[in-house]
Structure formats: C-alpha cells, structure tokens
mmCIF file of the N, C-alpha and C atoms, coordinates in Angstrom:
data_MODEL
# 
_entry.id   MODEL 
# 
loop_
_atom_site.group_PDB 
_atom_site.id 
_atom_site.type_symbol 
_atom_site.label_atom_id 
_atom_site.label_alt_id 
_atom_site.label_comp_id 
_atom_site.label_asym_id 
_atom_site.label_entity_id 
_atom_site.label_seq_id 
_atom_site.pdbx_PDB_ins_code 
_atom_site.Cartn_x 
_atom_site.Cartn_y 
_atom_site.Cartn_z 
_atom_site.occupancy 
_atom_site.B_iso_or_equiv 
_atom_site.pdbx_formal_charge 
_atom_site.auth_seq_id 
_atom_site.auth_comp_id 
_atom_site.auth_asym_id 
_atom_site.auth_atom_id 
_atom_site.pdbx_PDB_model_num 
ATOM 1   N N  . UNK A 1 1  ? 0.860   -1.169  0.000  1.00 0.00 ? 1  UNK A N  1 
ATOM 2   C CA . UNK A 1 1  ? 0.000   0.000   0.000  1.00 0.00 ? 1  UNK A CA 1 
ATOM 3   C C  . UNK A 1 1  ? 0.903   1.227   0.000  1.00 0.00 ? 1  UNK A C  1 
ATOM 4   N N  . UNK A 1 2  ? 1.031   2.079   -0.886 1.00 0.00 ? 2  UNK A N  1 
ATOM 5   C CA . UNK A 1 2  ? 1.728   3.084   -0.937 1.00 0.00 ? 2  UNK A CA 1 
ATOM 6   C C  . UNK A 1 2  ? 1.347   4.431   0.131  1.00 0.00 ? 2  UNK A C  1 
ATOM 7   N N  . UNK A 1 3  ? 2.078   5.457   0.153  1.00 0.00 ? 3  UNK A N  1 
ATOM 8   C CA . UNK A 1 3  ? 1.951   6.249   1.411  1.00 0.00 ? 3  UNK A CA 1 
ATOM 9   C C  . UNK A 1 3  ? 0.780   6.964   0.396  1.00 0.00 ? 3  UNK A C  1 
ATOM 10  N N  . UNK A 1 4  ? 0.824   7.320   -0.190 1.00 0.00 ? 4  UNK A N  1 
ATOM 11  C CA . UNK A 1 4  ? -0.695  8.368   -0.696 1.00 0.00 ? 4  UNK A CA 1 
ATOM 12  C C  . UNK A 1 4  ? -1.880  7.206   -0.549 1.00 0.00 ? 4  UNK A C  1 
ATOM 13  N N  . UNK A 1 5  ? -1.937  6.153   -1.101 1.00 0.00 ? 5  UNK A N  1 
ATOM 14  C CA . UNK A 1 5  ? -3.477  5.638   -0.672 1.00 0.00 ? 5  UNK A CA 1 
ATOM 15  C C  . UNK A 1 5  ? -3.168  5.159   1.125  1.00 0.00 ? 5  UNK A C  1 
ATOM 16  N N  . UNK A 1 6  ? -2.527  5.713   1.313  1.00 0.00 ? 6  UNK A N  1 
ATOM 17  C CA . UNK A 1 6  ? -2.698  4.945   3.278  1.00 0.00 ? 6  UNK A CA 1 
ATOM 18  C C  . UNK A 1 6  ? -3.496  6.490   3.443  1.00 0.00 ? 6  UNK A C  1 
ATOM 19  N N  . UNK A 1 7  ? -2.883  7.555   2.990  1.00 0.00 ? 7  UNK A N  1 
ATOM 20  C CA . UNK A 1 7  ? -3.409  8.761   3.406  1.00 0.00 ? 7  UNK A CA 1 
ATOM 21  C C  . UNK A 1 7  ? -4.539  9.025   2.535  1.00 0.00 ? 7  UNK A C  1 
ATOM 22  N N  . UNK A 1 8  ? -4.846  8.710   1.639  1.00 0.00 ? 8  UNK A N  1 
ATOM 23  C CA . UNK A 1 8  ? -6.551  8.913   1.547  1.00 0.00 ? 8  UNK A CA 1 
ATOM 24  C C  . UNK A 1 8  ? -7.312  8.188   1.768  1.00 0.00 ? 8  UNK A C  1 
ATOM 25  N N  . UNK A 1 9  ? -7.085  6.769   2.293  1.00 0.00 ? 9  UNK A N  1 
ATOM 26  C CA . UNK A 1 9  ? -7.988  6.058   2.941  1.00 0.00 ? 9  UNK A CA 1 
ATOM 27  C C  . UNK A 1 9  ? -8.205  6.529   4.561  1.00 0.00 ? 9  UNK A C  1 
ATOM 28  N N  . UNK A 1 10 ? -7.154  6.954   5.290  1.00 0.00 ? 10 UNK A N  1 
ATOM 29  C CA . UNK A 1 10 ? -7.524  7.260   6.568  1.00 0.00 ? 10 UNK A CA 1 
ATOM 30  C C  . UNK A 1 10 ? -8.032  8.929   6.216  1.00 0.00 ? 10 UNK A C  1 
ATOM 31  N N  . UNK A 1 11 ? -7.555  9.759   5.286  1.00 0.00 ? 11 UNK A N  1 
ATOM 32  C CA . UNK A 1 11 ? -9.055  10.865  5.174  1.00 0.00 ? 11 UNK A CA 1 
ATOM 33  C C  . UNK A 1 11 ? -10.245 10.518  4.923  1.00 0.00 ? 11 UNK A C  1 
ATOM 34  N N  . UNK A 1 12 ? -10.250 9.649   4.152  1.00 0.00 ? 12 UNK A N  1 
ATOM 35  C CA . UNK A 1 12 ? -12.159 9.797   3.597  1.00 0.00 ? 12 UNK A CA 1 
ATOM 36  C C  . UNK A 1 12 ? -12.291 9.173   5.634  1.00 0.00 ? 12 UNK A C  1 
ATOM 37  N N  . UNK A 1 13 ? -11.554 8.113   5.766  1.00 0.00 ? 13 UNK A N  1 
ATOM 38  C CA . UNK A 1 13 ? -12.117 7.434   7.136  1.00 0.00 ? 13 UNK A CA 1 
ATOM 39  C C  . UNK A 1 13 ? -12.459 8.925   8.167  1.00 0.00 ? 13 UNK A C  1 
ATOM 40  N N  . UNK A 1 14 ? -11.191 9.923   8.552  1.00 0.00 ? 14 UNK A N  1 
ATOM 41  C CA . UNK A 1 14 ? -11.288 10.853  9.152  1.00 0.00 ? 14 UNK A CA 1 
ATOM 42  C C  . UNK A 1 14 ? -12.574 11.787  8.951  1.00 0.00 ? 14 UNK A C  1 
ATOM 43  N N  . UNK A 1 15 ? -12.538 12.028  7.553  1.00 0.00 ? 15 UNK A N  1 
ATOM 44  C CA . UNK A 1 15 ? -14.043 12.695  7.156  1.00 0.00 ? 15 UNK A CA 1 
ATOM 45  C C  . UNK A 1 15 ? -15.104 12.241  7.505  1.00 0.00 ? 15 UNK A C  1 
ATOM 46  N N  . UNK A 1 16 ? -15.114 10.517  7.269  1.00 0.00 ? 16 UNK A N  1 
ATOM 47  C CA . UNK A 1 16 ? -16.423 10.345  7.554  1.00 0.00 ? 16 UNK A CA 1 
ATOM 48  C C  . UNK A 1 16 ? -16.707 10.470  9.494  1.00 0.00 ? 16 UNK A C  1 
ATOM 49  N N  . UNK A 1 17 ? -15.786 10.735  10.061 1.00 0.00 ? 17 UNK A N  1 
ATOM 50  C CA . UNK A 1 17 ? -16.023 10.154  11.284 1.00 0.00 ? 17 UNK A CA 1 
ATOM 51  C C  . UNK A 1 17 ? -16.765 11.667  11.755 1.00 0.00 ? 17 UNK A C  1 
ATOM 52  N N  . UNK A 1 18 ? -15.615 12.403  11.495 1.00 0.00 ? 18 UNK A N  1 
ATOM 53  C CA . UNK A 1 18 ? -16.846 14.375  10.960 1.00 0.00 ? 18 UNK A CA 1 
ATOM 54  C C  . UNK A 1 18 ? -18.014 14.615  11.252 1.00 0.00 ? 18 UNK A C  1 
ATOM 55  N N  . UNK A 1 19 ? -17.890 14.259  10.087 1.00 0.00 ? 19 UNK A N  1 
ATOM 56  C CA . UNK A 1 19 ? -19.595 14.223  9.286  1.00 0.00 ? 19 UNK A CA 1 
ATOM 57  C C  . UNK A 1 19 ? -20.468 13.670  10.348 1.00 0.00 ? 19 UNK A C  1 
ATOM 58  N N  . UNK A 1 20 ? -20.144 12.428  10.735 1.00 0.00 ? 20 UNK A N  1 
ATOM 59  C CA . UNK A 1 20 ? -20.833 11.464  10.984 1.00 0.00 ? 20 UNK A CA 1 
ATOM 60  C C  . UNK A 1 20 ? -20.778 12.268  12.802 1.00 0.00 ? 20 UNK A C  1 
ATOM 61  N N  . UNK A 1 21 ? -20.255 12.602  13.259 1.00 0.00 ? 21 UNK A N  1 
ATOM 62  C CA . UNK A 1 21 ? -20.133 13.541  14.954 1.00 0.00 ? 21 UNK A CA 1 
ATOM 63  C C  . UNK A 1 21 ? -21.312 14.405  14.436 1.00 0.00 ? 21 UNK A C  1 
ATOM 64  N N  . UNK A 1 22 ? -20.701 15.466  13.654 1.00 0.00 ? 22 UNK A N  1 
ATOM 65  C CA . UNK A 1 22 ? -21.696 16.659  13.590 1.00 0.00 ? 22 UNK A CA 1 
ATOM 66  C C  . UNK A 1 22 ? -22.882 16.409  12.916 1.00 0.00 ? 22 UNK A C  1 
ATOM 67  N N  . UNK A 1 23 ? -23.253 15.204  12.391 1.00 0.00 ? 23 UNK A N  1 
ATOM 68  C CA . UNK A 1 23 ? -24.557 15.323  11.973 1.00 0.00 ? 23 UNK A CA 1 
ATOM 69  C C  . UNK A 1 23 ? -25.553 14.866  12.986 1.00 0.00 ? 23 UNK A C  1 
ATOM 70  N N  . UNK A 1 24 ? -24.725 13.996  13.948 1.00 0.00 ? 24 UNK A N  1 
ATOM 71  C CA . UNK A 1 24 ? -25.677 12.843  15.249 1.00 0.00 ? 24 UNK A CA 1 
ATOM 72  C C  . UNK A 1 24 ? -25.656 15.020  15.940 1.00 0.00 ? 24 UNK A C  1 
ATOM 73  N N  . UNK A 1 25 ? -24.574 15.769  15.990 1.00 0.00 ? 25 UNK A N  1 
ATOM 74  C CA . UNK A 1 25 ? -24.962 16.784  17.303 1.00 0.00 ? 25 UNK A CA 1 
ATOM 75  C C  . UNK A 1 25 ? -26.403 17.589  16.817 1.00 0.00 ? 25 UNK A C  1 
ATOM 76  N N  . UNK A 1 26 ? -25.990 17.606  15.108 1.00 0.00 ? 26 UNK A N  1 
ATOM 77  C CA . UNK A 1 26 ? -26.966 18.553  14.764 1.00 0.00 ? 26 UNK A CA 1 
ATOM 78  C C  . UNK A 1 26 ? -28.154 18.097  14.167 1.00 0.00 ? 26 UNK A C  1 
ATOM 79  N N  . UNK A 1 27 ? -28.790 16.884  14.723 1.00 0.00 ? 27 UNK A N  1 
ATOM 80  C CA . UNK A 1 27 ? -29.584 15.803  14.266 1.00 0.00 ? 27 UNK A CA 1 
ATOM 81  C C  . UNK A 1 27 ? -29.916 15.723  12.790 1.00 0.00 ? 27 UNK A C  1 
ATOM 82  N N  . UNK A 1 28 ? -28.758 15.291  11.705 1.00 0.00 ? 28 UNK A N  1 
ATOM 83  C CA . UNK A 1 28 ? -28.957 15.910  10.489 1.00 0.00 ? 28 UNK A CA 1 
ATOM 84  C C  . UNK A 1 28 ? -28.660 14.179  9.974  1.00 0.00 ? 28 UNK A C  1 
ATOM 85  N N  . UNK A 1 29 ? -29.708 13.694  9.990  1.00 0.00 ? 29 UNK A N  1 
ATOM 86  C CA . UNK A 1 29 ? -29.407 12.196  9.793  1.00 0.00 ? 29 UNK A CA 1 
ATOM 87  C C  . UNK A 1 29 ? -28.443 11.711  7.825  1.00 0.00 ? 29 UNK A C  1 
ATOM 88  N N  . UNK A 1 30 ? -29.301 12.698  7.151  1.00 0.00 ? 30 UNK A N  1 
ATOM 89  C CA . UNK A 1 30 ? -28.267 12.610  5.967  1.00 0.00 ? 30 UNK A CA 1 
ATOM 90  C C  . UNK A 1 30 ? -26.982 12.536  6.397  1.00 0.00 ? 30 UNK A C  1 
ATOM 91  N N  . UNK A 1 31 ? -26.435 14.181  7.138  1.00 0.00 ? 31 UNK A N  1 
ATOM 92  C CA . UNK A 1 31 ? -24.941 13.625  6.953  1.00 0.00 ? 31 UNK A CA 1 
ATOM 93  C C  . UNK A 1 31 ? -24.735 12.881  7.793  1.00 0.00 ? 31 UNK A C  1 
ATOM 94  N N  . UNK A 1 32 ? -25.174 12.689  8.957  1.00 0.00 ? 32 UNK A N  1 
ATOM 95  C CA . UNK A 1 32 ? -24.696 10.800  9.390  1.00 0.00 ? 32 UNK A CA 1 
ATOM 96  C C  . UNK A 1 32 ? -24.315 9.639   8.790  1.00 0.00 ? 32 UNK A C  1 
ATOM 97  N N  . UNK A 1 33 ? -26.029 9.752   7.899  1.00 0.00 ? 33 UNK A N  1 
ATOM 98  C CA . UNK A 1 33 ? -25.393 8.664   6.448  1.00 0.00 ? 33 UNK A CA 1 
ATOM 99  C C  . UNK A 1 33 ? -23.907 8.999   5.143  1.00 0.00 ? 33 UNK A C  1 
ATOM 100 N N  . UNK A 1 34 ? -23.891 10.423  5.456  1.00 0.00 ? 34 UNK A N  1 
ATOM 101 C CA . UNK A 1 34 ? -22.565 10.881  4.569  1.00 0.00 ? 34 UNK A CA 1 
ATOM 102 C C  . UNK A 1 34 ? -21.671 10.711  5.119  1.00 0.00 ? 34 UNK A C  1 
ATOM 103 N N  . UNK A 1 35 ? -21.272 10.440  6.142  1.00 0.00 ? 35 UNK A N  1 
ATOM 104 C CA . UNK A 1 35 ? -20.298 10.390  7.136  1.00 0.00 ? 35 UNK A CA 1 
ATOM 105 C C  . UNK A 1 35 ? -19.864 8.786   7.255  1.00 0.00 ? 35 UNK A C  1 
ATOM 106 N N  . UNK A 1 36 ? -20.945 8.312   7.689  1.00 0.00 ? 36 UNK A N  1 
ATOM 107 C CA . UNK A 1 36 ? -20.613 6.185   7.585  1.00 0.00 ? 36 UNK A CA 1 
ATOM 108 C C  . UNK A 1 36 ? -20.544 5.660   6.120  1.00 0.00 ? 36 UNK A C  1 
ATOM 109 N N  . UNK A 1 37 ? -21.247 6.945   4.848  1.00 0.00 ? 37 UNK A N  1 
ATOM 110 C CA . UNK A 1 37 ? -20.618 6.294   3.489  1.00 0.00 ? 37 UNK A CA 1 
ATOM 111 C C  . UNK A 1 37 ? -19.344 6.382   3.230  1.00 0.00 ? 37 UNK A C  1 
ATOM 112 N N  . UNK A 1 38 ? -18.713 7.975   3.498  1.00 0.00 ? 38 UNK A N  1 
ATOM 113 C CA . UNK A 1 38 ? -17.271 7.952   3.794  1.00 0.00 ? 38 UNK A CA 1 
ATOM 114 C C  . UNK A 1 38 ? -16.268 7.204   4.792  1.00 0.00 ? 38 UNK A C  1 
ATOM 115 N N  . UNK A 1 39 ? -16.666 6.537   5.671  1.00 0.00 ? 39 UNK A N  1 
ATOM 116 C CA . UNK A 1 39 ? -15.780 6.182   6.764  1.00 0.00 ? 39 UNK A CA 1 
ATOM 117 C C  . UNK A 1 39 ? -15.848 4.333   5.440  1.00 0.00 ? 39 UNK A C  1 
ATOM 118 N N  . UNK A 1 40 ? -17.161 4.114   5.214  1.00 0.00 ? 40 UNK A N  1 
ATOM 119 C CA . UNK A 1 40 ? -17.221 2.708   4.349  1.00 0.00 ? 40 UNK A CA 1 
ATOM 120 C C  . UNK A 1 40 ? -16.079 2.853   3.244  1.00 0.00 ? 40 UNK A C  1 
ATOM 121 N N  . UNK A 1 41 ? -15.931 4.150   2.864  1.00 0.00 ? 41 UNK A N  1 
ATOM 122 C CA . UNK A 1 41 ? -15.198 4.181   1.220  1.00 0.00 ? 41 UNK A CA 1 
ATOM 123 C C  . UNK A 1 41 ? -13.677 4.058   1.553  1.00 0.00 ? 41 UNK A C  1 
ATOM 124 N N  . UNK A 1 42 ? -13.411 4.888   2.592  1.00 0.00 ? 42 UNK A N  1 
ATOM 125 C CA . UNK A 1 42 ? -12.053 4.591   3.156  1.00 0.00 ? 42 UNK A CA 1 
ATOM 126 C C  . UNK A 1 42 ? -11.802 2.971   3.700  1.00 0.00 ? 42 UNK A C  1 
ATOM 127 N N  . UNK A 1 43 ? -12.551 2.589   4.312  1.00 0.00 ? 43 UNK A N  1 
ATOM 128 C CA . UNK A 1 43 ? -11.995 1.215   4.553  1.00 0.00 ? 43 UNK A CA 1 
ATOM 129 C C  . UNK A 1 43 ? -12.340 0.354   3.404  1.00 0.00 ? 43 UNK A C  1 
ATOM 130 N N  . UNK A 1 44 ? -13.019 0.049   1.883  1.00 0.00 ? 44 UNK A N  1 
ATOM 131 C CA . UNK A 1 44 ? -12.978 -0.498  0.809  1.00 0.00 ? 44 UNK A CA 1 
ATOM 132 C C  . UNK A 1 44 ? -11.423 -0.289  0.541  1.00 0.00 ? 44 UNK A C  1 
ATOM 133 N N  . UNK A 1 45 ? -11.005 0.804   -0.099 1.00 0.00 ? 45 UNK A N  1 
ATOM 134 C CA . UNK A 1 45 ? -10.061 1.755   -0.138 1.00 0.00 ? 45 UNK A CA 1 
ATOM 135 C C  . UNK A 1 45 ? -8.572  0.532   0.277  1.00 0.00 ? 45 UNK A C  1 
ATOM 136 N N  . UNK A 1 46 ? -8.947  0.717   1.576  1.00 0.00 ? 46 UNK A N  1 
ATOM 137 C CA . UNK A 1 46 ? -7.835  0.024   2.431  1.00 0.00 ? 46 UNK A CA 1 
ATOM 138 C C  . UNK A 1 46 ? -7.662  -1.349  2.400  1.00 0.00 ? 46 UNK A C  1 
ATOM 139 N N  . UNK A 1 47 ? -8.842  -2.200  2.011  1.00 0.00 ? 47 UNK A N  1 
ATOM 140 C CA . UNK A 1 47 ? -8.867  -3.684  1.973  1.00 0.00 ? 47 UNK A CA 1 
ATOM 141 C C  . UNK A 1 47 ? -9.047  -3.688  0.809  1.00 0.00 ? 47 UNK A C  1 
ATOM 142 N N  . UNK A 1 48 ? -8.852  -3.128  -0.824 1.00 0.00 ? 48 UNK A N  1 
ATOM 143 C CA . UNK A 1 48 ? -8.331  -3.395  -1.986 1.00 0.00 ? 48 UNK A CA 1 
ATOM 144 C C  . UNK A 1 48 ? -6.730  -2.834  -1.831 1.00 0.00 ? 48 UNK A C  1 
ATOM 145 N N  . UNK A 1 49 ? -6.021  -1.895  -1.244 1.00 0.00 ? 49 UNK A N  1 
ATOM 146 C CA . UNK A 1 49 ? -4.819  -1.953  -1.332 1.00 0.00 ? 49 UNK A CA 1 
ATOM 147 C C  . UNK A 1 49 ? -4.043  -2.978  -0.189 1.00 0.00 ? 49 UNK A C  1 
ATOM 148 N N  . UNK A 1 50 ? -4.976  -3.667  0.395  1.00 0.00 ? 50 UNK A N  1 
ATOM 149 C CA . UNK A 1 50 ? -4.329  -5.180  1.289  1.00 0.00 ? 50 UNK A CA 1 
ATOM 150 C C  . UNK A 1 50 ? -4.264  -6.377  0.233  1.00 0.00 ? 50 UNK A C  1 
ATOM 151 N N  . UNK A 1 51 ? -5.601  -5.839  -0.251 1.00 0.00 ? 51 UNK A N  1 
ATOM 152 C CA . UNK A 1 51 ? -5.561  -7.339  -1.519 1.00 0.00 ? 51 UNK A CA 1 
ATOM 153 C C  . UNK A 1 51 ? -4.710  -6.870  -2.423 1.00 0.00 ? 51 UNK A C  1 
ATOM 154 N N  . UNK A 1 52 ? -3.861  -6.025  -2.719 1.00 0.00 ? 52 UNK A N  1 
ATOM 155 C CA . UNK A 1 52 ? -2.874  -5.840  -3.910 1.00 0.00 ? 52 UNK A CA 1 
ATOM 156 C C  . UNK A 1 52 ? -1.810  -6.485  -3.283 1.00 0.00 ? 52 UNK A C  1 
ATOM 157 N N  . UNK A 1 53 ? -1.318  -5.462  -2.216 1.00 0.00 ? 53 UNK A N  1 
ATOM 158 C CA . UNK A 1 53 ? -0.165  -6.020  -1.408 1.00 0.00 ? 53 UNK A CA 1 
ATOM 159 C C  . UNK A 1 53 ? 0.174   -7.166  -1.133 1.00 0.00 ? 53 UNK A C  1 
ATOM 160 N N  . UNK A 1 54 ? -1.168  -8.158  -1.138 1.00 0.00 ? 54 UNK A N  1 
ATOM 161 C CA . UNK A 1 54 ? -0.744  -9.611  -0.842 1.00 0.00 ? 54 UNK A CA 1 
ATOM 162 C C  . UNK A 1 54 ? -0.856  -10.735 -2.041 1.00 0.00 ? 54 UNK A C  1 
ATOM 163 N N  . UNK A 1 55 ? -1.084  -10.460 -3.244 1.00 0.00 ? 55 UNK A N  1 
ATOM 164 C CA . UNK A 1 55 ? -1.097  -10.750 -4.295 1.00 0.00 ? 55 UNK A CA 1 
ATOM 165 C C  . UNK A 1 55 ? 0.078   -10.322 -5.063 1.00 0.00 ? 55 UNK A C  1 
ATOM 166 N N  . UNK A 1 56 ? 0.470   -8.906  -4.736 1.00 0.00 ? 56 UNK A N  1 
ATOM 167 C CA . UNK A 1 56 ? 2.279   -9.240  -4.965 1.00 0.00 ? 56 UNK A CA 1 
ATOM 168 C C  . UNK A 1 56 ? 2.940   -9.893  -4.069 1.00 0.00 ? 56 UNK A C  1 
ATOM 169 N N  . UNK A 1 57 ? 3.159   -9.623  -2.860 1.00 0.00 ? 57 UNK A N  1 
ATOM 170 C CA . UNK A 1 57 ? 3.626   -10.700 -2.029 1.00 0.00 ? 57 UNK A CA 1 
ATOM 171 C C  . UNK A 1 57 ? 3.803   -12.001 -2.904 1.00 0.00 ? 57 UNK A C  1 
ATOM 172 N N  . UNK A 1 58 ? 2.604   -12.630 -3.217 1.00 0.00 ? 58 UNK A N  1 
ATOM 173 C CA . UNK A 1 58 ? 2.350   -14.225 -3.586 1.00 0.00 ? 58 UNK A CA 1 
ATOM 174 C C  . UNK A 1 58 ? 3.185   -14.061 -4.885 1.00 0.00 ? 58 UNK A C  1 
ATOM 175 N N  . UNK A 1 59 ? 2.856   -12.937 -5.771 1.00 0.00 ? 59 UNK A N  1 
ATOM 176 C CA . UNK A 1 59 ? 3.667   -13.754 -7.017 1.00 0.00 ? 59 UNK A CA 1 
ATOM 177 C C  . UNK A 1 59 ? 4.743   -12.935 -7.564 1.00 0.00 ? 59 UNK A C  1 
ATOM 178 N N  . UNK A 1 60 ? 5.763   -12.105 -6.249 1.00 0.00 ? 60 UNK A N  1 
ATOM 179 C CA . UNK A 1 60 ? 6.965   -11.741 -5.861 1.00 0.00 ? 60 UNK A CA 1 
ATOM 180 C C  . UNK A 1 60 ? 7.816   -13.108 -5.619 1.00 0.00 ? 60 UNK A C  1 
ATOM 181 N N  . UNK A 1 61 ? 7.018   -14.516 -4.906 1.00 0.00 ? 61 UNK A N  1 
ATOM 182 C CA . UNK A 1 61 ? 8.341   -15.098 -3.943 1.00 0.00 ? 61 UNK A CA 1 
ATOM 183 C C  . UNK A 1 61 ? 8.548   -16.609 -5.505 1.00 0.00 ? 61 UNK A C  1 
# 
C-alpha cells in the first residue's frame, strides 16, 4: 500500500467520522449517512490496497 493511498484512505475514514459527529450533534441524519458512506469508502479503499499487497507478495516469492 503506498503512502498516498494509506493517506486517503484514513481521510475519507477521518471525514467520515466528521460528518458522521456533527450530523448525530446537529440531528442531520443525511450527513450521518454521509459520514458512515465515507468512513465505508475509506476502509474499501484500504482492503483493496491489502488485496494488492498480498497478491504481490504471492507472485513476488
């Protein structure tokens, strides 16, 4: 996983976590849901650059 997708997977994650605070304070249930779609996109994000990493791994050795 290279250092730029580690860092935009833990932003969208950071964003969504945001969103997802200030919408539960300001009972704004959309961005709640904008907030747990972003925190979802960052961790996709992160478990397709695990499945790269370990698929070179495998046909590196």
């Amino acid at each position: 996983m290279s250092a730029s997708d580690k860092i935009s997977a833990a932003g969208d994650k950071l964003k969504g976590n945001a969103k997802e605070a200030v919408g539960r304070a300001t009972g704004d249930d959309e961005q709640v849901a904008e907030g747990k779609l972003d925190q979802a996109k960052g961790d996709l994000k992160q478990a397709g650059e695990h499945a790269k990493d370990s698929a070179k791994d495998v046909f590196d050795k």
